[in-house]
C-alpha positions in Angstrom: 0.0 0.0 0.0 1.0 3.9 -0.5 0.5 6.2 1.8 -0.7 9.7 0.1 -0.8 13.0 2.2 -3.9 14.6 2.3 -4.2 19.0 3.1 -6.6 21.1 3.4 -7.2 24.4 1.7 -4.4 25.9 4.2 -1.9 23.2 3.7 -2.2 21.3 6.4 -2.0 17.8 6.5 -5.5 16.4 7.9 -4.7 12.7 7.2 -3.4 10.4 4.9 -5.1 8.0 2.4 -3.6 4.6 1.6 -3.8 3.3 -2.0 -3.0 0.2 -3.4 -0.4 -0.2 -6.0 -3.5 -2.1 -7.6 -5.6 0.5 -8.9 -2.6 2.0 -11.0 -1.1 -0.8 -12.6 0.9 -2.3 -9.9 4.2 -0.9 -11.6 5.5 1.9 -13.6 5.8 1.3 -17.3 8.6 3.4 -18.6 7.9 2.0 -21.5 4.2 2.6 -22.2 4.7 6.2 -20.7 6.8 7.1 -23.3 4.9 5.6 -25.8 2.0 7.7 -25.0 3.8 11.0 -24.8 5.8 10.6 -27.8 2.4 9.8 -29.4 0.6 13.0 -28.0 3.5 14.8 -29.4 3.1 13.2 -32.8 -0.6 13.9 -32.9 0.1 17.6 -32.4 1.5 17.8 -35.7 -0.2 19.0 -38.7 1.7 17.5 -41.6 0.2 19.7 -43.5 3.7 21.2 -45.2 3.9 20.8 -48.9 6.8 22.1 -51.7 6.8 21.3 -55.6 9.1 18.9 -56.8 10.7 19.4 -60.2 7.9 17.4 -61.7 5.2 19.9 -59.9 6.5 23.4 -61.2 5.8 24.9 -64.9 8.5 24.9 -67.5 9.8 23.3 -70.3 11.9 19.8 -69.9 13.9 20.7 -72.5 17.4 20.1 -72.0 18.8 24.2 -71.5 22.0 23.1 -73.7 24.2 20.2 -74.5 26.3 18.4 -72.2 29.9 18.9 -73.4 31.8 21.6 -75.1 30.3 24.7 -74.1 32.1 25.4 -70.6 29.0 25.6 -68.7 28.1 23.5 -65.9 25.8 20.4 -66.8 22.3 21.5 -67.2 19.2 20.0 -67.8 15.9 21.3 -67.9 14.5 25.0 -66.2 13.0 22.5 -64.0 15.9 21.3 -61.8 16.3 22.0 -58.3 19.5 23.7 -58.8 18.2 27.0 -61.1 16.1 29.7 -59.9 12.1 28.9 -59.9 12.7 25.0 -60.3 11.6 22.2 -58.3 12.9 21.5 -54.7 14.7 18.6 -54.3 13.1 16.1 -51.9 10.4 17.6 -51.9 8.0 17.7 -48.8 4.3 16.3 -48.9 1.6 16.2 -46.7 1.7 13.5 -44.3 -0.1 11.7 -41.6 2.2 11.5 -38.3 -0.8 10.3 -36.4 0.1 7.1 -33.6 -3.0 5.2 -32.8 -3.1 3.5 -29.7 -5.7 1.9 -28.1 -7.5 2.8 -25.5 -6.7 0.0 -22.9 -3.0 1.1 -23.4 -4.0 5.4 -23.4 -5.7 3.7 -19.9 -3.2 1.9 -18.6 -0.4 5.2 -19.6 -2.3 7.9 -17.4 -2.7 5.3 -14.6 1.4 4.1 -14.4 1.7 8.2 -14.4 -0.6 8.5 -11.7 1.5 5.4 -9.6 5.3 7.4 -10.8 3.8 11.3 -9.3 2.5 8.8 -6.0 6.0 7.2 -5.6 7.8 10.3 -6.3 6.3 12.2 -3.5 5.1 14.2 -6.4 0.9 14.0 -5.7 -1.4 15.9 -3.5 -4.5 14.8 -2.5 -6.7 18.4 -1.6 -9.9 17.9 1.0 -12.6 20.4 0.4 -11.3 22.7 -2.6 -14.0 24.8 -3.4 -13.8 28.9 -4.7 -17.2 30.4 -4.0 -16.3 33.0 -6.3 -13.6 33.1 -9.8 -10.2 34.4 -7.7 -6.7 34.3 -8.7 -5.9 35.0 -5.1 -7.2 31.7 -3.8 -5.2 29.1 -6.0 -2.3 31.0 -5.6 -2.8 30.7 -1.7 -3.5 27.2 -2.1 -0.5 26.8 -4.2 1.5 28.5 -1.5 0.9 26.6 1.1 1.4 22.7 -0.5 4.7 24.6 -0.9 3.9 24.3 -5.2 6.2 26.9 -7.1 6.7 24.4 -10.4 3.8 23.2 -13.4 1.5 21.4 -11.6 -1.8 19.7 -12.4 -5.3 19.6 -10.6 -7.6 17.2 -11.2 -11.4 17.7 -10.5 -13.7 15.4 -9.5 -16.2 17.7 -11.9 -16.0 20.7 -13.7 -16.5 23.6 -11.3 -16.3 26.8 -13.3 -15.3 29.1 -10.1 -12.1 27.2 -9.9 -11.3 27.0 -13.5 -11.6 30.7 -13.9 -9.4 31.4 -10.8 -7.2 29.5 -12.4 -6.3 30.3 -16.1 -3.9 33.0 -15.1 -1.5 31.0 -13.4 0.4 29.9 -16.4 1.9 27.2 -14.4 -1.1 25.2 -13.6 -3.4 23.2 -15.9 -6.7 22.4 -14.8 -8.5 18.5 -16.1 -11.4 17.0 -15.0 -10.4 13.3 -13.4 -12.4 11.4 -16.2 -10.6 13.4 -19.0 -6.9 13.1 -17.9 -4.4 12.0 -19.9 -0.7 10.1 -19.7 0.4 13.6 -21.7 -0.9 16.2 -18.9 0.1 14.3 -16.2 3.7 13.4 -17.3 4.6 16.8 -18.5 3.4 18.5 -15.4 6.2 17.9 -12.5 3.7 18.3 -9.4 -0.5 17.0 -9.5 -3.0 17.9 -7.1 -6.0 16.0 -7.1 -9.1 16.6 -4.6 -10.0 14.2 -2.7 -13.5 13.0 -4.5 -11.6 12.4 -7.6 -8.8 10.4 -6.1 -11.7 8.5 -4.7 -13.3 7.9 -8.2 -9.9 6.7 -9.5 -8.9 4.1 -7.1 -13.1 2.7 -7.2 -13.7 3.8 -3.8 -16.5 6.7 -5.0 -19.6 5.4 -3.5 
């Protein structure tokens, strides 16, 4: 079992919830980890870039002049990569850098993430976070005291508009909803706070 700290709204630790390796996989998969960020990163990308070959771009494919006896570099037509206005060589097209993985393993990736932030000392579980109104003021407290000054992540139990909007100006902390997290978000974000209703809905102890 894993013993995970558990603060309140001022920081201070109230108790401490034990979770069982179990729920997150039993072990951290380096390997599946980095499969699933390298393929959030690859799903970023547009591969939409395109140039013209020398087969793509107008002009005659006339040879320019004959290959011996004139003094000039060999040439062949306007259409070659080494004139001005010809074709590039290698040309770029657009491509599909999409990684499909399925969703037991996109599962299975945010849960080993989960169990590597646990061991690390690197999760918070937060009892009773509520903003009764959209203030900067109050994340940033709560920040302050759990002692967070790096990215972090903070995982809702549901969406709860007061706490997103008093958070989107800290641009260090990114704000998911438990049942939409991700193996990205959670690996690229070196601290996670997580309230305590959502760690409960994670580990199959919401009842």
């Amino acid at each position: 079992m894993l013993e995970v700290p558990v603060y309140n709204m001022e920081g201070e630790q109230i108790e401490t919830l034990s979770v069982s390796e179990d729920a997150f996989g039993k072990r951290v998969n380096v390997a599946l980890l980095k499969q699933a960020v390298v393929g959030y990163h690859a799903n970023k990308r547009q591969g939409t870039v395109a140039t013209k070959s020398r087969g793509m771009v107008q002009g005659s494919t006339k040879k320019l002049f004959r290959q011996k006896g004139t003094g000039n570099a060999r040439r062949g037509s306007v259409r070659a990569n080494g004139l001005k206005g010809g074709g590039v060589a290698f040309a770029k097209k657009n491509r599909d850098f999409r990684k499909k993985m399925p969703q037991k393993m996109r599962i299975a990736a945010w849960k080993t993430a989960i169990l590597a932030k646990i061991i690390g000392n690197d999760l918070s579980v937060v009892d009773g976070l509520a903003c009764e109104a959209p203030k900067t003021s109050q994340m940033a407290k709560l920040l302050t005291n759990l002692k967070i000054n790096r990215s972090c992540l903070l995982a809702l139990h549901q969406s709860d508009q007061n706490v997103y909007l008093s958070s989107r100006n800290l641009q260090d902390l990114t704000v998911r909803v438990a049942a939409d997290l991700n193996a990205f978000d959670i690996a690229t974000r070196q601290k996670m706070i997580i309230t305590r209703e959502a760690m409960d809905m994670l580990t199959g102890q919401e009842g």
